[in-house]
Every structure is written in C-alpha cells, then in structure tokens.
C-alpha positions as CSV (number, residue, x, y, z in Angstrom):
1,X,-117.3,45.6,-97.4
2,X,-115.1,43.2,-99.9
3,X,-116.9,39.8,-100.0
4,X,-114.5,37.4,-99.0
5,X,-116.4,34.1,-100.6
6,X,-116.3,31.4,-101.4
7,X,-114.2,30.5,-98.9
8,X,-111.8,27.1,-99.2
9,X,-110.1,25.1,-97.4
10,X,-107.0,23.5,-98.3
11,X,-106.8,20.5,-96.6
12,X,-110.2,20.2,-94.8
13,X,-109.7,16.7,-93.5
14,X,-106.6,16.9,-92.3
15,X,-105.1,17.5,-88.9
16,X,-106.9,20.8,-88.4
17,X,-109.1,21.2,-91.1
18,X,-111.4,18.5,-90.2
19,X,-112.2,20.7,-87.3
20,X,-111.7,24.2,-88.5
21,X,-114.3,23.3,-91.2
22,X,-117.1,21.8,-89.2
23,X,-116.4,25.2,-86.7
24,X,-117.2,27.6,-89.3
25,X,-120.1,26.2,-90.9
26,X,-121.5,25.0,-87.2
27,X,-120.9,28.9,-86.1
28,X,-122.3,30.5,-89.5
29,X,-119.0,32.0,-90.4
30,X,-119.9,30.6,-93.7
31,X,-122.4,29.3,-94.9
32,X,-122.6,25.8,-96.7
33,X,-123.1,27.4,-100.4
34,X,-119.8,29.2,-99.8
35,X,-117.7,26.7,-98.5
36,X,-115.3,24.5,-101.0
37,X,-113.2,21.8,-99.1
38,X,-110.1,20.9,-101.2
39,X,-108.2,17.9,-100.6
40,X,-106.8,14.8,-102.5
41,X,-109.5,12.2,-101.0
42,X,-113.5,14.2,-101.8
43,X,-115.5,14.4,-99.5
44,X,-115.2,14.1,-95.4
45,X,-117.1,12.3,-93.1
46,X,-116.3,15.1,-90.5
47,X,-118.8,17.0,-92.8
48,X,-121.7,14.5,-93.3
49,X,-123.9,17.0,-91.5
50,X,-123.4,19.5,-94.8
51,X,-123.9,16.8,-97.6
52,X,-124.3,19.7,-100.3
53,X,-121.1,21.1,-99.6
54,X,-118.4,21.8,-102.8
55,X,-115.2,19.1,-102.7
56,X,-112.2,19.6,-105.0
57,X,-109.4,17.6,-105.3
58,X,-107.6,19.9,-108.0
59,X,-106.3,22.8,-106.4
60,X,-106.3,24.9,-109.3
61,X,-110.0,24.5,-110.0
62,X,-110.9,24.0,-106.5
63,X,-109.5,27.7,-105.5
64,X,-110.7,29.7,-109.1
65,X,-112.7,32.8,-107.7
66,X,-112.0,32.4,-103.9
67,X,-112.3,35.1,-102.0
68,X,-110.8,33.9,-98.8
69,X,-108.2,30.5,-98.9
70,X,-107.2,28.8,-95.6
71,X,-104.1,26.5,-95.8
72,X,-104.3,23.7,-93.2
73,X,-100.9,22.3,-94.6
74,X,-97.5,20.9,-94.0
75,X,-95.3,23.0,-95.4
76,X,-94.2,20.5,-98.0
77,X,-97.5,19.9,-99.5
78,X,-97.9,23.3,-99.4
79,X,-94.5,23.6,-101.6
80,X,-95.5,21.2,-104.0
81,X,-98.8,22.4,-105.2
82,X,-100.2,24.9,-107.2
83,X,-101.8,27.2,-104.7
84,X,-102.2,30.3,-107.2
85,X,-105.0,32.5,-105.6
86,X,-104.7,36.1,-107.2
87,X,-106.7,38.2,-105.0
88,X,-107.8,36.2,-102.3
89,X,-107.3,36.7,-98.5
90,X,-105.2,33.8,-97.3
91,X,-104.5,32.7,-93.8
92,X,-101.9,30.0,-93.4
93,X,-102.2,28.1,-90.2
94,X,-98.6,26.3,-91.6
95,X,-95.6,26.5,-89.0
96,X,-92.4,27.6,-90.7
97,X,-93.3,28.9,-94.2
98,X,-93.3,33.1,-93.6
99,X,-95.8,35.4,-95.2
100,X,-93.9,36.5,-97.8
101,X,-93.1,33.0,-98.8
102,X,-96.7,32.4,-99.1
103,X,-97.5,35.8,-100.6
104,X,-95.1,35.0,-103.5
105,X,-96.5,31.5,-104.6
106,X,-99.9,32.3,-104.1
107,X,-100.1,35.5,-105.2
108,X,-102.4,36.6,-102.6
109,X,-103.9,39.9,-102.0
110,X,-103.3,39.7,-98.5
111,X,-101.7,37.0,-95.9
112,X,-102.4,36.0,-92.6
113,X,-100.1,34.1,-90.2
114,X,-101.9,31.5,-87.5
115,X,-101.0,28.9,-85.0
116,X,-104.2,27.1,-83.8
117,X,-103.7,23.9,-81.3
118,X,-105.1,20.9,-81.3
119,X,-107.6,22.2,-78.5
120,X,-109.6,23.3,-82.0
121,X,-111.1,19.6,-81.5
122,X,-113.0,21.0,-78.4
123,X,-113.3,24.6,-79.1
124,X,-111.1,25.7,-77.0
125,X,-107.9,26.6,-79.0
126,X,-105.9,29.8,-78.4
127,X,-105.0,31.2,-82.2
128,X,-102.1,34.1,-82.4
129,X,-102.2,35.6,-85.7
130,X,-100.1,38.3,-87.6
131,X,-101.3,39.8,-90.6
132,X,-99.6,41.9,-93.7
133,X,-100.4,45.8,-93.8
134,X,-102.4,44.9,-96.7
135,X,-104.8,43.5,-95.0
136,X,-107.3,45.9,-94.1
137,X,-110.2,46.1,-91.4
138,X,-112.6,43.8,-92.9
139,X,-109.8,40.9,-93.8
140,X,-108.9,41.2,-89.6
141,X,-112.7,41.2,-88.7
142,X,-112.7,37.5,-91.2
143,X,-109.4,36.3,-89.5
144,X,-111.2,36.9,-86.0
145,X,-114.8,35.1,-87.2
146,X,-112.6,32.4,-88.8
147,X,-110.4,32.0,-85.8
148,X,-112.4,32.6,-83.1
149,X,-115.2,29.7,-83.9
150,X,-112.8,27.6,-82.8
151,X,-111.8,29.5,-79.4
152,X,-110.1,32.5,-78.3
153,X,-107.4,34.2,-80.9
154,X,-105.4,37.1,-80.3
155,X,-103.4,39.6,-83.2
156,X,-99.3,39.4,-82.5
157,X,-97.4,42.2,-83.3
158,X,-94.6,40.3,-84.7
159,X,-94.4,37.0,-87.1
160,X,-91.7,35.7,-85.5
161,X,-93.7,35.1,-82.7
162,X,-95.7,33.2,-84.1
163,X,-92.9,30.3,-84.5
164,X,-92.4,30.6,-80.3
165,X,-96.1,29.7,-80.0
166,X,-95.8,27.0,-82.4
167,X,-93.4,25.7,-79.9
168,X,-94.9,25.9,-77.1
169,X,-98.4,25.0,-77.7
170,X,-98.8,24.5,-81.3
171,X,-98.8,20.9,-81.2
172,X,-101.3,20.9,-78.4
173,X,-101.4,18.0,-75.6
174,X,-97.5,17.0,-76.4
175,X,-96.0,18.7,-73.6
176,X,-98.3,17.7,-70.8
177,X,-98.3,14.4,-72.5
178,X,-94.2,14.5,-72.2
179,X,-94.7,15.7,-68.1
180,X,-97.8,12.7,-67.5
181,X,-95.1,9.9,-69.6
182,X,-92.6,11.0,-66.8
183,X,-94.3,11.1,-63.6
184,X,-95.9,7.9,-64.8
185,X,-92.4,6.4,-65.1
186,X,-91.6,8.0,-61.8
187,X,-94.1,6.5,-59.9
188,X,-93.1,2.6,-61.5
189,X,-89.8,3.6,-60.3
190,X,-91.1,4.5,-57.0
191,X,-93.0,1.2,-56.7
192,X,-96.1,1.7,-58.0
193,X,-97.6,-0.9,-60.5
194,X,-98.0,0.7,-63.9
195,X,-101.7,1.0,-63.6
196,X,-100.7,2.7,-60.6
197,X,-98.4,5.2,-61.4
198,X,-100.5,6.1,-65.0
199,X,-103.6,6.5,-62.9
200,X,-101.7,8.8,-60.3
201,X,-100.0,10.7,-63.1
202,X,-103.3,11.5,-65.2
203,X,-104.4,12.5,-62.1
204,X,-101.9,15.1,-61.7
205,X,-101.8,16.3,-65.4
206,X,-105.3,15.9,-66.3
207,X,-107.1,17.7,-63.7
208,X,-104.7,20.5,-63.3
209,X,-105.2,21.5,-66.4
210,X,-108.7,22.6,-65.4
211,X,-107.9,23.7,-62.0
212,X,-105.4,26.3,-64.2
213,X,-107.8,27.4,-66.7
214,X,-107.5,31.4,-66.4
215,X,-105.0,31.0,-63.7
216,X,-101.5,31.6,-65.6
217,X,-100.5,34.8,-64.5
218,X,-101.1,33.2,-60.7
219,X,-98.5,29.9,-61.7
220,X,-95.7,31.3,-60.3
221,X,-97.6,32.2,-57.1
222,X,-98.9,28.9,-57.0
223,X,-95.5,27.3,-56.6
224,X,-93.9,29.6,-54.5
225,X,-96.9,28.9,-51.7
226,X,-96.9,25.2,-52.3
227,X,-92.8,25.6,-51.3
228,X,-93.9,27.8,-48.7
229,X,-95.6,25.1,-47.0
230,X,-92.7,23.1,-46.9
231,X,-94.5,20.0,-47.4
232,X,-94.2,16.6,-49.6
233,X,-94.7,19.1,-52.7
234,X,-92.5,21.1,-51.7
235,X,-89.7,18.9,-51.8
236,X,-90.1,17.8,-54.8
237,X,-91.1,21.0,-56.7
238,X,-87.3,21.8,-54.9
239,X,-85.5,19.0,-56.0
240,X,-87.2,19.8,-59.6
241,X,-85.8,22.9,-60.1
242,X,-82.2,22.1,-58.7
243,X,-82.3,19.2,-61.5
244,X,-83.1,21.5,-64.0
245,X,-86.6,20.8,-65.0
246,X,-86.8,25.1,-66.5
247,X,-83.6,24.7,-68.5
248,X,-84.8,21.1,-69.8
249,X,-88.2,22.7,-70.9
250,X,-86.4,26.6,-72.1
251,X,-84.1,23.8,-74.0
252,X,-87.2,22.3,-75.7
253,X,-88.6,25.4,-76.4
254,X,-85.7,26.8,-77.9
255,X,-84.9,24.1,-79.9
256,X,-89.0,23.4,-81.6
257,X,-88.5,27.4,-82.4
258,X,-85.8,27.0,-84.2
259,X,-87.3,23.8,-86.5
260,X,-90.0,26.0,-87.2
261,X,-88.1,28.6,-88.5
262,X,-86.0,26.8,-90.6
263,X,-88.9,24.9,-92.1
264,X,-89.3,28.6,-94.1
C-alpha cells in the first residue's frame, strides 16, 4: 500500500482545520510524527495536546515530501500561494475551485473534492466527496479515515454536486440560524417580548434538530400529518407554503450554488 505521509494541513487553524486537525490525530488517522500543520501564524492552541507536532509557515517547505496534502482554504488564498505538491494525494475541502483547477497548480498525483460543515466542531459533520480516476483504492480508503473522524462522509458520483451541498449545508448552522432570526422576529411581531420570542424560537429550531436526527426521509410525512390534524400547526405550516416559504428557500439554494461555481 502507497504511504500517504506525512500528511499536512494547509490551514490547520482555520475555519475547519482547527478541527479537522485535532480529529485525525485524536482518532489515530495520523499519528503526531506525521502530521505538519502549515499556516501563516505557527503553532495552534487547538493542538496544545500534541506539543511535538511540525508547524510551517512557508508552504513550499512546509509541503516538501508530503504524501497526502489537505487544503482548508478560501479559494483566494488558495490562488495566491505556492501549493506545488508533485505526487501527493490532495483533498480540497475549498468550495468553488474544481479538481482540475487544483490538479494543475498543485501538481498533484491525485485530487479529492470535499464539503465538510461546521458540525466537524462536534463530530458530527456529513462530508460528500468526489475523487479523480487516479485516485486508486488506497487514496479512497485515506479520504474515508480522514473524513470520517470527523462524522459520516459519503463518495458522490459527480463534482458538481458537490457545489449543491456546499449550498445547502456547507456553511453549517446558517440556514436554521436564518429560520430561528425569523420566527424570533415573528413572535416580537406577535407580541412577545424579545426574550420571549428568542426563547420560543430556539425552542423550535434547536430541539428539532434532534428530534430529526435520522428522520429525513420521514420530513415530508411529518408535515403532511401535522396538516392532517388541522390544528394551530397546521395553519401555519399552510399559510407558509401559500407565501412561498419552498420557492424562498429553492431561491437560496439556487442562488449559493451558483456563487460556488463561479468561485472556480
């Protein structure tokens, strides 16, 4: 099997990487002695568990003799520095900058496509990924380690799916934070005080979220026998859909797909 260390991390204290990082080494995907963290501030304190660990802030030095690069990114940043990996395995968990972009200023052996969520903070993120044909058994058995100390993932077929997730779920709690800001305001503008109405719309948001863990395929069920009752709910699950709360949200969706894709 190819040995895919050292593996670094560009951008290890950054939005993701400061818990990607931490999830590998906690889970033994690699160990400390393989792990370089590259970014332009040394070391983390979200590593002070693994003092040894290698820091770079050059990325030219930092990724010499990698055998497996992950770039926790913005797409600019990503742009603007030298990233040359010549045989390596990369994945990119970058919205909007395509495989082959990343294939050509890298030079990588092989790329990887991700979209983790910000539910990698508590383990529980769902990670799509697409891979190149060159990648070959043991790079996709990686990907999954990598991936899946963090929470579930799951290989797409097709890289421009990965841009719909991104969308929808890529930037974690935003859209339930969007639907809690609403019914929040929709309670003051029922009456409630805002203490009130925030309580009452974490309430709703927060603990549903549990209550649906597992549950998707059962969502549209779930609606159509809270309408069925023909109760407080219902009325305004009703009056919901006749104001166009699934073309608002299709709208959204649309449009954060299309930003993604024309960050490439």
């Amino acid at each position: 099997m190819r040995d895919l260390t050292p593996l670094a991390l560009v951008g290890a204290s950054g939005w993701l990487g400061r818990f990607m990082g931490p999830a590998l080494l906690r889970a033994g995907v690699v160990g400390p002695g393989d792990f370089i963290g590259l970014n332009r501030s040394g070391a983390s304190e979200a590593y002070a568990q693994w003092p040894g660990l290698r820091w770079s802030t050059d990325p030219e030095k930092g990724l010499e003799g990698a055998g497996m690069v992950i770039l926790s990114l913005r797409p600019d940043e990503f742009r603007a520095a030298p990233l040359r990996c010549p045989g390596a395995l990369v994945l990119s968990v970058m919205a909007g900058v395509s495989m082959a972009e990343i294939r050509e200023r890298t030079g990588a052996r092989a790329v990887v496509r991700s979209m983790p969520n910000a539910a990698m903070e508590i383990g529980q993120s769902f990670s799509p990924w697409v891979a190149e044909a060159e990648a070959d058994d043991a790079d996709r058995a990686m990907v999954r380690a990598v991936l899946g100390a963090s929470g579930r993932e799951e290989a797409f077929a097709r890289e421009a799916d990965i841009d719909v997730y991104a969308a929808i779920c890529g930037a974690g709690p935003a859209w339930a934070a969007l639907l809690l800001e609403a019914l929040a305001a929709a309670g003051r503008a029922e009456g409630l005080s805002p203490e009130q109405a925030l309580a009452a719309a974490e309430g709703a948001v927060v603990g549903a979220g549990a209550m649906l863990a597992g549950q998707g395929a059962q969502a549209g069920a779930m609606v159509d026998e809270f309408i069925a009752y023909a109760g407080t709910t219902a009325a305004g699950l009703e009056a919901a859909r006749a104001a166009g709360f699934a073309e608002a949200v299709a709208a959204g969706i649309a449009a954060g797909t299309q930003k993604a894709r024309a960050l490439g």
